[in-house]
C-alpha angles and dihedrals in degrees: 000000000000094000095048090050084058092048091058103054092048089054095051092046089055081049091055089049096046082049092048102071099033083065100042084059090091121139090259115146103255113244105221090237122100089223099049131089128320088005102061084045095052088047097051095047078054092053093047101051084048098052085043096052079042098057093039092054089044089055108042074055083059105046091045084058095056086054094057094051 
């Protein structure tokens, strides 16, 4: 139950990622910096959904290795 819990969360957080850069595709001039408006939001919905997919493939790592105890 515990693992699936975790499963979960990982698996919302992809999704608000994944929701992160659809809205910051909003019809927003675009500022030339990296760290201004819709690019720093878009960066930061890609970070999210790699360190997700990060932490779900860490986990199911985790949980092979308490099988094999």
């Amino acid at each position: 139950m515990k693992t699936l819990l975790k499963a979960i969360i990982v698996i919302i957080i992809i999704i608000g990622g994944v929701l992160i850069i659809v809205v910051g595709k909003k019809p927003i001039p675009e500022p030339e910096c990296i760290v201004c408006g819709p690019n720093l939001i878009r960066i930061l919905g890609i970070a999210e959904i790699i360190l997700g997919l990060g932490a779900l493939v860490i986990q199911g790592n985790l949980i092979e290795k308490q099988r094999n105890l």
